[in-house]
PLY file of the C-alpha trace (Angstrom):
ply
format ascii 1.0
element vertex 147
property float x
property float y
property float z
element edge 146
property int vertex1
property int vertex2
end_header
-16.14 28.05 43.22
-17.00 24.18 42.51
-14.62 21.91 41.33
-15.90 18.71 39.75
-14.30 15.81 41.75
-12.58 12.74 39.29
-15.02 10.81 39.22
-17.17 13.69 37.94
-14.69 14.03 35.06
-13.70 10.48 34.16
-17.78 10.45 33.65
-17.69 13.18 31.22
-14.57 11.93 29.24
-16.40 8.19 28.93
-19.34 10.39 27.37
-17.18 12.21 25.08
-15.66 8.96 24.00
-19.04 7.47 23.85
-20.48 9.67 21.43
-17.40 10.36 19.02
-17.76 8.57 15.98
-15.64 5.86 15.08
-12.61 6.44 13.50
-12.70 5.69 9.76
-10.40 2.42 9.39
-8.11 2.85 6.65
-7.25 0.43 4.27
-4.54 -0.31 1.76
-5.91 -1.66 -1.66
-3.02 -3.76 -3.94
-4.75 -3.40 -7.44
-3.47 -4.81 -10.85
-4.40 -4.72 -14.70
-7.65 -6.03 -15.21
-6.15 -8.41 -17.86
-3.54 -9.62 -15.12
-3.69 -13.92 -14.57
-4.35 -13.67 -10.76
-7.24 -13.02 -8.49
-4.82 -12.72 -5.28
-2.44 -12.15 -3.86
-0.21 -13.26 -0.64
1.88 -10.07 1.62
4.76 -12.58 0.25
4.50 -12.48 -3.36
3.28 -9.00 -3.24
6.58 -8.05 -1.82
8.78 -10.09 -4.24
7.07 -8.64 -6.81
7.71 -4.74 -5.59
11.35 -5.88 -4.71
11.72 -6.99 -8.67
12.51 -10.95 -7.14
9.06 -12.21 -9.52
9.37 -10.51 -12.75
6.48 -12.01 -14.50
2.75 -13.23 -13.93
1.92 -17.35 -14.49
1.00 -16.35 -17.96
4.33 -15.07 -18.81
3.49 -11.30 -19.06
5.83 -8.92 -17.61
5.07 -7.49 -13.98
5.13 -3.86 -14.59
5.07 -2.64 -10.68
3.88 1.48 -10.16
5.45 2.87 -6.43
4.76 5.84 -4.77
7.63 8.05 -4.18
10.27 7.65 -1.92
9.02 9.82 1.18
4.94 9.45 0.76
3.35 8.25 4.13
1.15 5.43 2.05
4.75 3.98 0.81
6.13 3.63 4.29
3.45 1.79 5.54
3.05 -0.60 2.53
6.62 -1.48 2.99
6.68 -2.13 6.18
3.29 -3.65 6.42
3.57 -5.85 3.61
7.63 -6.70 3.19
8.51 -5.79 6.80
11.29 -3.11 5.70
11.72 0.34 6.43
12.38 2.79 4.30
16.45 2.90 5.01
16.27 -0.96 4.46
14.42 -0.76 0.67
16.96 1.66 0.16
19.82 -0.20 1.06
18.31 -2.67 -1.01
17.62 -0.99 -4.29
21.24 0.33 -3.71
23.00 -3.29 -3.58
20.30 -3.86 -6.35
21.48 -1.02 -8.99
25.65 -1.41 -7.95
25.49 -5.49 -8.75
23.46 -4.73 -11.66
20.25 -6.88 -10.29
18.01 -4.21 -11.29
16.20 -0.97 -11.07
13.42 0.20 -8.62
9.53 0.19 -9.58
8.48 3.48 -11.80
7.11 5.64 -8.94
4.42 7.68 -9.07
3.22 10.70 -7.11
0.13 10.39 -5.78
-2.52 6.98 -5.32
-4.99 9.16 -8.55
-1.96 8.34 -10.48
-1.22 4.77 -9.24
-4.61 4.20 -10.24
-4.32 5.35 -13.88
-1.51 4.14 -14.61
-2.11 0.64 -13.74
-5.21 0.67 -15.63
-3.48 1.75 -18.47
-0.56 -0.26 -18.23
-0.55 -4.20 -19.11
0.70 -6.30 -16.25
0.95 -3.23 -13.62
0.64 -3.43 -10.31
0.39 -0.83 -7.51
-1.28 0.05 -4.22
-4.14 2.73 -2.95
-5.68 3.76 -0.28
-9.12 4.13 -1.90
-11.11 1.03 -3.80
-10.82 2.14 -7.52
-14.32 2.09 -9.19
-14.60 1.06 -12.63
-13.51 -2.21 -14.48
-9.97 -1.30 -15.44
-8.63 -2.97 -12.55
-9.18 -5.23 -9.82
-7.82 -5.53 -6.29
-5.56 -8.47 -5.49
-4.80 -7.90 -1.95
-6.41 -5.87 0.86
-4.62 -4.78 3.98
-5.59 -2.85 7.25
-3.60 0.10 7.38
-1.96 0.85 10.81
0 1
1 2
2 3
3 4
4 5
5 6
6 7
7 8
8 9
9 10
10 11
11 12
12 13
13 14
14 15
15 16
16 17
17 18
18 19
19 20
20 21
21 22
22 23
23 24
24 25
25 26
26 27
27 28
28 29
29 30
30 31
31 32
32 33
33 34
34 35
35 36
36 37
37 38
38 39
39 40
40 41
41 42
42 43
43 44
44 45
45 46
46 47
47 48
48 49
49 50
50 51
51 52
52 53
53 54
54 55
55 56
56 57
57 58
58 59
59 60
60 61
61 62
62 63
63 64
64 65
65 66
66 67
67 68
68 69
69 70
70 71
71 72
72 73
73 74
74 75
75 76
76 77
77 78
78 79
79 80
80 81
81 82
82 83
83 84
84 85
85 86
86 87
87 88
88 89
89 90
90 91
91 92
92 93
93 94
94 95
95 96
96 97
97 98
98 99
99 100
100 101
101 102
102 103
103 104
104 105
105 106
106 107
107 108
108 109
109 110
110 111
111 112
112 113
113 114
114 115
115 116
116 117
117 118
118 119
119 120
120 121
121 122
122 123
123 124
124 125
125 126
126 127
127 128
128 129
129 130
130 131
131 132
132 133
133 134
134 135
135 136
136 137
137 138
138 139
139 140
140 141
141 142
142 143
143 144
144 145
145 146
């Protein structure tokens, strides 16, 4: 019996590699109202405005921000991407938050189809997806490489 040597293999693994298509990057889309005052958005501002710290736009209208619920993989990784905290911190936080009387957590929503539709319907809402939303209803403010 013949047994390919390592150099035989390490051959066939770089043409394996070679030929696999590239993974798909994924990326995570921060998309408002399309009547909201800004075009952009920093990681910093996003996050004070998903922590409740900004609680309007430069126009005055209320920030309405849409989360996903506590547990979804996309909401981990906007957190911690984007604010730096993991999900123990932000709910730490939101704890100190409701006790002092600061405020209330971000409606949360269950999936990024109903992020989506709700910030289009909502005046002043903000939320993040995984997938560019087509249509005019809302526009993206902030686009991040998801890890």
């Amino acid at each position: 019996m013949h047994r390919p040597d390592t150099l035989t293999l390490i051959g066939l693994l770089a043409l394996l590699c070679a030929a696999a298509p590239p993974a798909a990057a994924s990326e995570l889309y921060v998309i408002a109202h399309k009547d909201v005052a800004l075009d952009r958005l920093s990681p910093e501002r996003t996050t004070q405005i998903f922590l409740r710290q900004q609680q309007s736009w430069p126009d005055g209208q209320l920030i309405q921000p849409i989360d996903l619920r506590e547990g979804a993989p996309l909401r981990k990784s906007f957190y911690s991407q984007i604010s730096g905290r993991s999900p123990g911190q932000l709910r730490a936080y939101w704890a100190r938050q409701s006790f002092t009387g600061m405020g209330l957590p971000p409606r949360q929503a269950d999936s990024d189809e109903e992020v989506a539709r709700l910030v289009q319907a909502t005046p002043g809402a903000i939320g993040y997806v995984t997938r560019k939303p087509s249509g005019g209803g809302v526009k993206v403010l902030l686009v991040s490489a998801l890890e």
